[in-house]
VEXNU-83984 format. One record per residue (C-alpha): residue number from 1; x, y, z. Coordinates in steps of 0.25 Angstrom, whole numbers. Layout:
NUM  X  Y  Z
...
END
This chain:
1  399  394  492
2  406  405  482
3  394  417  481
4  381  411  482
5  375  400  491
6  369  388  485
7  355  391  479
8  342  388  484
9  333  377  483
10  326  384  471
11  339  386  463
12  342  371  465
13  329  367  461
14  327  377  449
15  341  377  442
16  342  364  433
17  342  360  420
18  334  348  425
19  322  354  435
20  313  342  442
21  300  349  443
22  296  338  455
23  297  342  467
24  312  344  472
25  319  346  486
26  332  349  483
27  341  344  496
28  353  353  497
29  360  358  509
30  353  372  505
31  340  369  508
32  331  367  520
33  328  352  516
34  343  346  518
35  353  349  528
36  364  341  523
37  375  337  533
38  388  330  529
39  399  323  537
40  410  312  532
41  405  298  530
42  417  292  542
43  409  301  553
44  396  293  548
45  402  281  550
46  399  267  546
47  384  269  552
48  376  277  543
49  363  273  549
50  361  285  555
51  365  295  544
52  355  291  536
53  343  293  545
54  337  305  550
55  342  315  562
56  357  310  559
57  367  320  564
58  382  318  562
59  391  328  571
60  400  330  562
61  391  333  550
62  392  345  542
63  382  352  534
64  383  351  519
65  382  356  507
66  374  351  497
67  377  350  484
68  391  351  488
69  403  343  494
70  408  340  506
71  420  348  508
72  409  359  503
73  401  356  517
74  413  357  525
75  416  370  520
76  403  376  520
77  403  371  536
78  415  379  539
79  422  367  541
80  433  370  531
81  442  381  528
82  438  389  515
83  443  381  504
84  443  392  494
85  452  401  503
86  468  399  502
87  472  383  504
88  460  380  513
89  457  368  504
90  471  362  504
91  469  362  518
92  456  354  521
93  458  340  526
94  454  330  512
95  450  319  521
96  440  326  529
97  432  327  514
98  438  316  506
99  430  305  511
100  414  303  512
101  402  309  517
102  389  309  521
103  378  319  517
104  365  320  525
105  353  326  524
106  339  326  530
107  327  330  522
108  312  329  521
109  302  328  508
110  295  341  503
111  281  344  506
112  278  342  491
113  285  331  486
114  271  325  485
115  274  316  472
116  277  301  473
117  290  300  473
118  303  308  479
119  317  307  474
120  330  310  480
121  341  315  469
122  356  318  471
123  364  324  458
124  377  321  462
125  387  316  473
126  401  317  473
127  406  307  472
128  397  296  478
129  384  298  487
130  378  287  495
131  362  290  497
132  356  286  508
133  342  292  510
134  334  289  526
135  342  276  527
136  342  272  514
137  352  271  504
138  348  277  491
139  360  275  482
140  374  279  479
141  378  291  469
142  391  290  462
143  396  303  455
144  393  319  456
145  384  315  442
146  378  303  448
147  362  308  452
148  353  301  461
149  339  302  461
150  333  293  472
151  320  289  473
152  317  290  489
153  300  292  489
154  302  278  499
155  313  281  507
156  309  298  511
157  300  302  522
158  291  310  516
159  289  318  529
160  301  316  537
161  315  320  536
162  325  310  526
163  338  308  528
164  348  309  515
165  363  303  516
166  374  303  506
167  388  297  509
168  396  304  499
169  409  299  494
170  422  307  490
171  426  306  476
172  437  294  473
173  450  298  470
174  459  301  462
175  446  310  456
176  451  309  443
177  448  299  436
178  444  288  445
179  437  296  456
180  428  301  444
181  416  308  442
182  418  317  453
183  424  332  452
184  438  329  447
185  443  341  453
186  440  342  466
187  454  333  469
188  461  347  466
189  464  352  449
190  473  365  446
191  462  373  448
192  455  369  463
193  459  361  475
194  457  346  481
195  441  348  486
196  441  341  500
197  432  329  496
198  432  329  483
199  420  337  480
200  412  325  488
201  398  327  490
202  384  328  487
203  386  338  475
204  375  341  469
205  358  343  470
206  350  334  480
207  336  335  480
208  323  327  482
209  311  326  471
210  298  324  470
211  292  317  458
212  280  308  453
213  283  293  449
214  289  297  433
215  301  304  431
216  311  308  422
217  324  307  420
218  336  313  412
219  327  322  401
220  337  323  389
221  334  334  380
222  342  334  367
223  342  343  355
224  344  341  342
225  346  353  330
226  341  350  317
227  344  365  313
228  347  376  323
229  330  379  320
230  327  364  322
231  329  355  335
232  325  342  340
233  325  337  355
234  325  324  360
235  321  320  375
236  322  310  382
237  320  306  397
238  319  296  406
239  305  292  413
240  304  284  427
241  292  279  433
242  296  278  447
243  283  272  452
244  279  257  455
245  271  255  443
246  267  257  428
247  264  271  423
248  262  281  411
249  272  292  411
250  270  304  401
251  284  313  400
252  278  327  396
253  289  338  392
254  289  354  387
255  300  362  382
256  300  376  382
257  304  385  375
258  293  380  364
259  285  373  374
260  289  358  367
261  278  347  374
262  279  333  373
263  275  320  380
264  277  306  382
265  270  294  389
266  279  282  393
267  273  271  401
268  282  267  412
269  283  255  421
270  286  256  437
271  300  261  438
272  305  261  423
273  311  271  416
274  308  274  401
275  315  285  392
276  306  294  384
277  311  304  372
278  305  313  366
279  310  319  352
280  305  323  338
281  301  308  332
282  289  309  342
283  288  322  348
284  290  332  335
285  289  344  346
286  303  340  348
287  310  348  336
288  310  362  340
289  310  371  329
290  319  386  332
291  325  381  345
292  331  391  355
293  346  383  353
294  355  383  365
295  369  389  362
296  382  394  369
297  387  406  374
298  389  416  363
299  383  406  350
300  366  408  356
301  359  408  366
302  358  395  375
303  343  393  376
304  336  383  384
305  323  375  384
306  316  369  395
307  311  354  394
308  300  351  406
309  297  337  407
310  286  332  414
311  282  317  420
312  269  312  423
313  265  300  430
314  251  296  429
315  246  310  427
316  255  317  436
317  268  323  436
318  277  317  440
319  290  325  437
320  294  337  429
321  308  342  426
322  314  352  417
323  326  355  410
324  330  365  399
325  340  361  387
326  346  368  375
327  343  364  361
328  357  363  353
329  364  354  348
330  381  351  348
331  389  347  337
332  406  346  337
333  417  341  327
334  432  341  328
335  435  345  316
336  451  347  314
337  452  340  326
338  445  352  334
339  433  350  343
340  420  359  338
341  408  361  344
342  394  365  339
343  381  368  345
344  369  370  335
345  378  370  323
346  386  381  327
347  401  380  331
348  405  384  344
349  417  391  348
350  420  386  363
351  425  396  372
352  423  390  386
353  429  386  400
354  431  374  409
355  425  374  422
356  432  365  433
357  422  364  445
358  412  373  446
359  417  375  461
360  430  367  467
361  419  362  478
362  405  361  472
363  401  373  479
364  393  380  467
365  379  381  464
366  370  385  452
367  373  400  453
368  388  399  454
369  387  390  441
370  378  398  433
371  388  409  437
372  400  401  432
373  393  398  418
374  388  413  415
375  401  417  418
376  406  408  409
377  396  412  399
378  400  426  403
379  413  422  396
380  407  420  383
381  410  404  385
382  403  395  379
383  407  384  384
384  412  378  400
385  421  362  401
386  414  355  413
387  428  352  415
388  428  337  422
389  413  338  423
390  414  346  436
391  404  355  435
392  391  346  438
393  382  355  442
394  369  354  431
395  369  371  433
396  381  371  426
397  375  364  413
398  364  374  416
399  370  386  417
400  378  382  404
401  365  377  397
402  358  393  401
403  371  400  398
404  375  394  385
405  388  388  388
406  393  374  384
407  398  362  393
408  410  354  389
409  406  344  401
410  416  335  404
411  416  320  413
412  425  317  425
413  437  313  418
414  451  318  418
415  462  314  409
416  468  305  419
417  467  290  413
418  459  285  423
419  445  279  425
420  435  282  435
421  435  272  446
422  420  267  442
423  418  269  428
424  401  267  430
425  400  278  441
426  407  287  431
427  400  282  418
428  387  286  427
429  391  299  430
430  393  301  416
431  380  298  411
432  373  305  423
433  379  318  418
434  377  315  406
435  361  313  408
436  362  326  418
437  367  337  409
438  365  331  395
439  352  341  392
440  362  354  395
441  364  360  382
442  378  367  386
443  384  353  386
444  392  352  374
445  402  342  375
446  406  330  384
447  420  327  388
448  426  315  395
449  439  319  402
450  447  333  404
451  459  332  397
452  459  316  393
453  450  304  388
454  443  295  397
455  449  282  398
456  440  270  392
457  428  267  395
458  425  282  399
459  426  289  384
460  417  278  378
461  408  279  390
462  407  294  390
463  403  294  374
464  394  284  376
465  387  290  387
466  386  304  378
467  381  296  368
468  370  289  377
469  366  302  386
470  368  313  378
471  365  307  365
472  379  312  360
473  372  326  358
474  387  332  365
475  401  329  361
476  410  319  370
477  423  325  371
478  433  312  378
479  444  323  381
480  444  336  386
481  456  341  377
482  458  332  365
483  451  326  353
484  446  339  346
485  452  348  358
486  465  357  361
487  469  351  373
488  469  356  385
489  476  370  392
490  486  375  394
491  480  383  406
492  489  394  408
493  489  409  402
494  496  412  390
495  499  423  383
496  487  427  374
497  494  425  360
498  495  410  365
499  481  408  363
500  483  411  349
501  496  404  346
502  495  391  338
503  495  383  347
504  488  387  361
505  492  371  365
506  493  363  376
507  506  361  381
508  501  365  394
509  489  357  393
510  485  345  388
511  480  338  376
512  483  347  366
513  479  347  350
514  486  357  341
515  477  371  342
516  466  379  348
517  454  370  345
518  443  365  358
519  450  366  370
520  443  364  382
521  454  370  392
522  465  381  392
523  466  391  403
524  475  401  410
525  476  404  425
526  466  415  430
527  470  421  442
528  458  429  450
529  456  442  453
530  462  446  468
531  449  449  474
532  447  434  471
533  460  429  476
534  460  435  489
535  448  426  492
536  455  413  492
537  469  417  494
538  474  420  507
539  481  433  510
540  494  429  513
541  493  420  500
542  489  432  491
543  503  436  485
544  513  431  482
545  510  420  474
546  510  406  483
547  506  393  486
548  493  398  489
549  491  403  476
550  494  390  470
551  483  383  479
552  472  390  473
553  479  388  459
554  490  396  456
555  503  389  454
556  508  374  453
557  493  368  457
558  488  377  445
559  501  374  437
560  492  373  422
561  489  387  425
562  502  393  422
563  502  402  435
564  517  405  434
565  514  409  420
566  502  418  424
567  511  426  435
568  523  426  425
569  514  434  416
570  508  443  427
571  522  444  428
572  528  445  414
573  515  452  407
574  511  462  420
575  521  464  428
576  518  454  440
577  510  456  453
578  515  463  466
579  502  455  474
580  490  445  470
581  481  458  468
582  491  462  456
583  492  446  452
584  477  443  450
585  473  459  443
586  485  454  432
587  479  439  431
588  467  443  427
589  475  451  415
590  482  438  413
591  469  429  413
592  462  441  404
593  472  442  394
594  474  425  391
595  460  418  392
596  455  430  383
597  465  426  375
598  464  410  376
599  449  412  370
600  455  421  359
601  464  414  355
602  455  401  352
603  444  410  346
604  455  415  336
605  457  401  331
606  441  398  331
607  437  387  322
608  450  387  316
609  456  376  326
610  450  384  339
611  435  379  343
612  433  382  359
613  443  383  371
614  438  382  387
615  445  390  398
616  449  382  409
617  442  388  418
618  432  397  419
619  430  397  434
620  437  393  447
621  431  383  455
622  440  386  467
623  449  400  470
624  460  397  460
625  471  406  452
626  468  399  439
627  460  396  429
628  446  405  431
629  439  415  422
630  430  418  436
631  437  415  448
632  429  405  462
633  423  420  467
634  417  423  453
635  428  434  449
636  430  436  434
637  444  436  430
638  451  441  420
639  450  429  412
640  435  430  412
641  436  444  406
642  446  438  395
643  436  425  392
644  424  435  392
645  431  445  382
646  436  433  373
647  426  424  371
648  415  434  369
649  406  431  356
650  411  440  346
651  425  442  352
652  436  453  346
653  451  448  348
654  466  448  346
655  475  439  340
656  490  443  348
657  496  433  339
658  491  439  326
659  486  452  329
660  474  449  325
661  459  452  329
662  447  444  327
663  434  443  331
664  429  430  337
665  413  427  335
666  409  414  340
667  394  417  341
668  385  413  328
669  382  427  324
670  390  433  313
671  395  448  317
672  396  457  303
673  401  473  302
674  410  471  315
675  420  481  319
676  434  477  325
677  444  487  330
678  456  486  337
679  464  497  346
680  476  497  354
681  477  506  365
682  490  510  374
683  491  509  387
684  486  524  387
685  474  520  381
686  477  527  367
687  474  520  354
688  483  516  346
689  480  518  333
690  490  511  323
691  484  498  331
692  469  500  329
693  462  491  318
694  446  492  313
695  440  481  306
696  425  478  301
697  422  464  302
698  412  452  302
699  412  442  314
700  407  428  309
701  400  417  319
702  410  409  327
703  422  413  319
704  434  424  319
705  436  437  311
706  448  444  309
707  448  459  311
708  462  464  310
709  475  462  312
710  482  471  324
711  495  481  319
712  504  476  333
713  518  474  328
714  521  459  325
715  536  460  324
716  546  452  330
717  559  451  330
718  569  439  326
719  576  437  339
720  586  425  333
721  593  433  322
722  606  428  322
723  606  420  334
724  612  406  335
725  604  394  331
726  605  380  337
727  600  367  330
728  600  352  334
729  605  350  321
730  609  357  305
731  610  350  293
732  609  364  284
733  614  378  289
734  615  382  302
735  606  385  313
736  610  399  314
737  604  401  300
738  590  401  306
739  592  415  314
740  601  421  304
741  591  429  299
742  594  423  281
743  582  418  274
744  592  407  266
745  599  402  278
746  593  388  285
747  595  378  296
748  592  364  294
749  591  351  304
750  594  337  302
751  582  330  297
752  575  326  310
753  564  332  318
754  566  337  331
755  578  346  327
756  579  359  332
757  587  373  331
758  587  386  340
759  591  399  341
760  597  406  352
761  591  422  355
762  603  425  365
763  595  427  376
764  582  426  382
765  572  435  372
766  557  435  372
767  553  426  360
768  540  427  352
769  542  418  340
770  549  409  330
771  550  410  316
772  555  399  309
773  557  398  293
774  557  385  290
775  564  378  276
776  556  366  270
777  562  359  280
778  551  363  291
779  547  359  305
780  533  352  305
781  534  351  321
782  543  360  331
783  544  368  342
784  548  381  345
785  557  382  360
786  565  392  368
787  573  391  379
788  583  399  387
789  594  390  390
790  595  380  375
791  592  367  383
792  577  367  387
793  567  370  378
794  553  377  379
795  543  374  367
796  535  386  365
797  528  382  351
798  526  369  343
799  520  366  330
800  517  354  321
801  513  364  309
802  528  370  305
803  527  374  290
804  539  376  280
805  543  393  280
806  542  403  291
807  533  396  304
808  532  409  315
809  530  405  329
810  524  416  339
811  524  412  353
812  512  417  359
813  521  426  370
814  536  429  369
815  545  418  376
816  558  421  380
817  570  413  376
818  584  414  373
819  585  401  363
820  573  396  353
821  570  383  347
822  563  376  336
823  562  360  337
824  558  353  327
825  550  344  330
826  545  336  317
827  551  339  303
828  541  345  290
829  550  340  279
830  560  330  276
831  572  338  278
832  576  343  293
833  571  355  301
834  575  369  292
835  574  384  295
836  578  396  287
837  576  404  300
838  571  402  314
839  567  416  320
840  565  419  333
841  556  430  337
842  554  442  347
843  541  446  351
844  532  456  343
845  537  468  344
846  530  480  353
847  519  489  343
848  523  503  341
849  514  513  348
850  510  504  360
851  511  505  373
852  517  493  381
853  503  488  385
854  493  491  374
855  479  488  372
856  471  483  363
857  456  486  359
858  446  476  351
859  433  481  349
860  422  474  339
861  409  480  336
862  398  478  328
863  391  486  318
864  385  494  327
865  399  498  335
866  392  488  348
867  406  482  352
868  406  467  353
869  418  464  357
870  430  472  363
871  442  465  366
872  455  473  374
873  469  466  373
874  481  472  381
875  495  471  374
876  510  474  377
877  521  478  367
878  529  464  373
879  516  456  371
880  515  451  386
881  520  462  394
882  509  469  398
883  518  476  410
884  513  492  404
885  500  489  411
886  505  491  422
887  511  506  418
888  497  510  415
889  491  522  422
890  482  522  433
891  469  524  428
892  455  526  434
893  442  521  429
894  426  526  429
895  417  518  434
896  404  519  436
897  392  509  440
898  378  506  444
899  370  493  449
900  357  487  442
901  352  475  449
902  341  466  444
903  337  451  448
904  346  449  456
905  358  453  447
906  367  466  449
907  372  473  439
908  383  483  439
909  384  492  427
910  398  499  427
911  405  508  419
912  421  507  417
913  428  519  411
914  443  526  409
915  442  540  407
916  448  545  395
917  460  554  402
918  465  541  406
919  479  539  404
920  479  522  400
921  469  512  397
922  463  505  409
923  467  490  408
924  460  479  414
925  449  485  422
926  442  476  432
927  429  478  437
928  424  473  451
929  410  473  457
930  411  475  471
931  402  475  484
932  404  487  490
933  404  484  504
934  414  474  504
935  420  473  490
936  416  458  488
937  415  454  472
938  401  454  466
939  403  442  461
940  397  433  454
941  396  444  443
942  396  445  428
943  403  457  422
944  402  461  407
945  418  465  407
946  431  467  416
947  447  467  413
948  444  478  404
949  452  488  398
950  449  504  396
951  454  514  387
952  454  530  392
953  439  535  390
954  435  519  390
955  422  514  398
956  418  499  402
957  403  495  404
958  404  485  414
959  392  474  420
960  393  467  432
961  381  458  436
962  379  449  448
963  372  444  459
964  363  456  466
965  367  450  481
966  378  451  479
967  378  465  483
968  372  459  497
969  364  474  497
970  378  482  495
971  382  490  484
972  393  486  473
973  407  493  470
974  415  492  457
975  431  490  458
976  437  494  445
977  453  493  443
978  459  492  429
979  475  486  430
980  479  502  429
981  469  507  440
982  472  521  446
983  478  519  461
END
């Protein structure tokens, strides 16, 4: 396991959505009542006679986890090498795990189950489980969705020992999408390695009940709102009798808050099944006036009621569960072709993340999730993509239901053209999770296939079964990334003007629409911190870069992630790395600098084409180099830090392309009388006053206001005056006459598209733009290129909205060329392509009175001077050569702390300050927890700030809260380095 053991009995028992107030005996490995044992099916042999009765012993049998895997088992027994650590996993034996096993177990009945009948319940095999129970075979599970619930009052012994069995088999291949449902992943992605086995195994709860002879099944609780001060719920559930002969059932029922009652008789035959509802036509108490409304992360509060529901049979009961849902309701539209999502009315601006696997081999547990989620909600997201529907855990829907975050959930399908092998088995898994997580109100959408659309029958059969199970209450989305949607990716770090350059597009993703709109993944590659790398990285493999690197994600096996990209502007922007301690402290700047600015970049285009983006990914299911806010060991990264600062609710920002800075609010309060100000700061810490701006304004739910506009120099220079021209064809002037610098002289082509002209710079020279003046005679379509050499050609900007007159084109960073290109793609007029002129531009020009690196200050308060939001950007006078930072003087920080510990929780109040004789700013300061007799991480923790930067006579409140045993009785030390620390 990662940081904590499985939890107790108690905590199995007690966290659900759904809690069976019957008597329950939950059969896991973790408890004294199951002993579970697992060995491969081919070492049974043919004759399983003797598995399946008591006092079997196999010699080879290993002791199992359960819920988990086999490979899981294996490794927990010492068996295996760490499969975390180095290529430990690409070394274990696959046919050792990639066949069938059996699980066993010996058990007796509780002391007080003392009701009529007893129950045994699975809720989920992967992929396919054969149940035999004292002899008997009980029946066959088909899909981690697939639940079991077994009545076996005939076949226990009530006072002896019972022998449980499962034959477990492997996943079919290939996984994806004929082996489906199963955990796509676990045959290898980009992001975490081939798990020996496939993930095969008995993966979730086990557990015997004890009930009376009517039960219920399936409650389903849905809300309707009439207003926001007016709702009406519907319930419905299904009643068994279970017994051998007619009877009066009455389903009793109380929500709190508001202490709701109702009731309903239904006469039941032996062994039929009825459905009872309960809504407003009969029940009037159904209509809840002034409901407590569940709502996202930043827009409300998410609150929850609790419906208990009660069974009794013949004047007992026979059965109580419990289960808490949100009153709210989801609308959506693509209006201008752009999905929008709404809940209550309201629309909500999505800023969320995809998870992959909640951990690459099933070894999580209800704390490490809950974790995951608030750390996500720590974020300020609102949203998380159950990416491939691989999170199955039902604590994940009810960490999301507590913590107000909503659930794009997918099914198991992944663009290939492909059907699953059994089209029933899969339908079946569909409806069962349908049924399972339908009353969780942070589901918001349903989606059918990541980055594809299901091929027929699926996408009818997944709307229909919406339609049926969840009364169409949620949105059915077919593809991941198109109809209504951005597309997909790209997945590497760009420069941050690109996230505010029309177009951030696809080109290295997929399935891309013109524009910012929904997109539900774009990422960039997230190295870890160094005290996280040397846990899995071997020390010979730490520097320099390798193979090794690459198998934890790194290099080609991570290609998407743009790796070469990430260390060229280490290189380019910081001045490289002598060692991976270097390397992973300028990453996190790297990963800080562009997911903050991904976020800001879509909320400057919100509701005007912009409506949500999610990070791929938030977490890391295995020890990776890519793609993680937290890394596997719980570290927060830079990327967190820039997430966190961006998507707060009220959010103070820069445009770099405009100079611009707004204010973001996607809450649904209205902010008036704020104050904006902006300082820029040299590397010495001074102001600079000629930069400084002060603006009063108002801040309006979920929208943008602008404040200023910054005073940096936006000149540029015309690299192409008087250089040749070159052109596929002329039929007026020349193509010299576009870099001549004359207002009256023209180029023309021959009338057809696809015609082209260029200019030659001379040499290699960093280019910035293109300004093109076009005559009448316009291109509707083309593309700007450079290239060094005339012959191949790199496309840098496209458009299908060229416009008659001057069109400028900025490249979100300067590319450097020695020849330029505009291709015409599609004529605007009747007349062949025509420019006056054809500018190629430098660069913006450096700002006088700033140093190389400069800083710059956002700081938003309200009427009272409370700061709501402060925001700190670093620039250079070259717009991405930050290499000054590393000229800055040594400085030293204050620091001072104390511990307060309360419930269990430790919190560590710390002050961070730069005196005021100091001769530079401190930039980038990081803050570590520590224990201190062995300087292990306190970690899982929450922290209110970290990356920051300080100005001389600056201080930093900082909170750090986690787990009080962590501390295992020891003290705590805290580790404060800024990039420019004092050696």
């Amino acid at each position: 396991m990662r940081t904590k053991e499985l939890f107790s009995l108690l905590l199995w028992s007690t966290f659900g959505s759904l809690q069976a107030f019957a008597q329950v005996s939950y059969l896991h490995s973790d408890t004294q009542n199951a002993a579970w044992t697992v060995m491969p099916e081919e070492e049974v042999g043919k004759d399983i006679g003797p598995l399946i009765q008591n006092g079997y012993q196999h010699p080879k049998a290993v002791k199992a986890i359960v819920p988990g895997t086999v490979f899981t088992s294996y490794v927990t027994a010492g068996l295996e090498k760490d499969p975390n650590f180095g290529d430990n996993i690409q070394k274990v034996d696959r046919k050792k795990y990639d066949r069938s096993f059996w699980y066993r177990t010996e058990f007796k009945i509780p002391a007080d189950f003392d009701k009529e009948i007893i129950w045994l319940n699975f809720d989920g095999i992967n992929r396919k489980g054969q149940i035999y129970l004292n002899g008997n075979h009980l029946g066959d599970l088909d899909g981690f969705m697939h639940r079991g619930h077994f009545n076996v009052t005939q076949l226990v012994d009530r006072n002896g020992s019972n022998t449980l069995a499962v034959l477990v088999d492997i996943p079919r291949t290939p996984l994806a999408n004929q082996g489906s449902p199963n955990y796509l992943s676990s045959g290898g992605w980009d992001w975490m390695p081939y798990v020996p086995g496939l993930n095969s195994g008995i993966t979730d709860k086990v557990w015997l009940e004890n009930t009376g002879k009517s039960t219920i099944t399936d409650p389903w609780m849905r809300s309707k709102l009439v207003s926001r001060s007016l709702a009406e719920l519907t319930l419905q559930t299904e009643v068994t009798n279970n017994g051998d002969s007619q009877s009066k059932t009455m389903v009793k029922g109380t929500i709190t808050p508001g202490n709701i009652t109702f009731s309903q008789e239904v006469d039941l035959q032996a062994g039929e099944t009825k459905t009872v509802k309960f809504d407003k036509r009969y029940f009037p108490q159904m209509v809840v006036n002034n409901p407590k409304l569940w709502w996202p992360n930043g827009y409300g509060e998410p609150h929850l009621y609790t419906c208990r529901l009660e069974v009794v049979h013949e004047g007992k009961t026979s059965e109580t569960e419990e289960f808490r849902f949100g009153i709210r309701q989801y609308s959506y539209d693509k209006k201008d072709g752009v999905f929008h999502l709404y809940i209550n009315g309201v629309p909500v601006f999505v800023k969320g993340s995809d998870w992959g696997m909640s951990e690459y081999m099933l070894r999580s547990n209800p704390e490490h999730i809950r974790t995951w989620v608030k750390l996500n909600k720590e974020m300020n997201f609102n949203m998380i993509r159950n990416w491939l529907g691989s999170v199955t855990e039902k604590q994940f829907y009810e960490s999301c239901d507590e913590l107000g975050i909503m659930v794009w959930d997918d099914f198991w399908i992944n663009s290939n053209p492909n059907l699953p092998y059994d089209l029933n088995v899969f339908n079946n898994n569909m409806m069962e999770k349908i049924k399972r997580f339908r009353n969780h109100a942070c589901i918001a959408v349903w989606c059918g296939d990541n980055e594809g659309t299901p091929e027929p029958p699926l996408t009818g059969w997944m709307a229909e079964n919406i339609r049926t199970f969840d009364g169409g209450d949620r949105h059915f989305q077919p593809c991941s990334n198109n109809g209504g949607l951005s597309g997909s990716g790209p997945w590497d770090a760009k420069d941050q003007r690109w996230y505010f350059t029309a177009y951030p597009d696809c080109k290295s993703g997929s399935g891309f629409t013109r524009g910012w709109g929904f997109r539900t993944e774009i990422g960039t590659a997230a190295v870890p911190n160094y005290e996280s790398l040397v846990k899995f990285m071997p020390e010979k493999d730490l520097w320099p870069i390798n193979d090794m690197w690459n198998l934890h994600y790194f290099g080609q096996m991570a290609f998407n992630a743009g790796p070469e990209r990430h260390t060229a502007v280490i290189e380019n922007s910081y001045g490289g790395a002598k060692d991976a301690k270097e390397f992973c402290m300028k990453s996190q700047w790297v990963s800080y600098e562009s997911n903050k600015a991904l976020y800001e970049g879509w909320l400057d285009h919100m509701w005007n084409d912009a409506t949500g983006v999610m990070l791929w990914m938030s977490g890391a299911s295995y020890p990776s180099m890519v793609w993680q806010t937290y890394d596997y060991y719980y570290d927060l990264t830079g990327a967190y830090f820039g997430c966190k600062q961006a998507c707060e609710p009220v959010h103070i920002y820069w445009n770099p392309v405009t100079e611009e800075v707004k204010v973001a609010n996607t809450t649904t309060k209205d902010y008036d009388g704020l104050t904006a100000e902006a300082t820029v700061y040299n590397m010495d810490g001074k102001p600079v006053a000629r930069y400084s701006e002060k603006a009063t304004i108002n801040s309006t739910s979920n929208a943008v206001a602008q404040c200023f506009k910054l005073k940096f120099n936006t000149d540029r220079d015309i690299l192409s005056l008087g250089c040749p021209a070159y052109a596929s064809s002329t039929n007026q002037g020349e193509p010299a006459f576009v870099t001549d610098g004359k207002d009256d002289t023209r180029w023309a082509a021959v009338r057809a598209d696809n015609e082209w002209i260029y200019v030659d710079l001379g040499s290699e020279k960093p280019v910035g733009g293109v300004r093109l003046n076009w005559e009448a005679a316009y291109g509707k379509s083309y593309k700007i290129q450079v290239s060094n050499d005339a012959k191949s050609w790199t496309e840098v900007y496209k458009t299908e909205e060229g416009r008659e007159g001057i069109n400028e084109v900025f490249f979100p960073e300067e590319i450097k060329a020695r020849y330029v290109r505009m291709l015409g793609i599609e004529l605007g007029w009747w007349f062949g392509y025509s420019l006056w002129s054809m500018d190629v531009l430098s660069g913006t020009k450096p700002s006088e009175g700033l140093s190389d690196v400069h800083f710059l200050r956002l700081t938003l308060k309200d009427k009272d001077g409370k700061v709501i939001s402060e925001n700190n950007y670093w620039r250079g006078n070259e717009r991405t050569n930050f290499k000054a930072l590393n000229q800055l003087p040594g400085v030293k920080l204050n620091v001072s702390s104390k511990l307060a510990r309360k419930d269990g929780k430790a919190t560590i109040q710390a002050t961070v300050g730069l005196p005021k004789s100091a001769d530079a700013v401190a930039f980038g300061v990081r803050v570590q927890a520590v224990r201190a007799s062995d300087g292990e991480r306190l970690l899982p923790a929450l922290m209110n700030d970290n990356y920051f930067t300080l100005m001389p006579g600056e201080k930093k409140d900082i909170q750090i809260t986690f787990d009080e045993s962590l501390l295992q009785n020891d003290s705590y030390k805290l580790i404060v380095e800024p990039y420019n620390k004092k050696l």
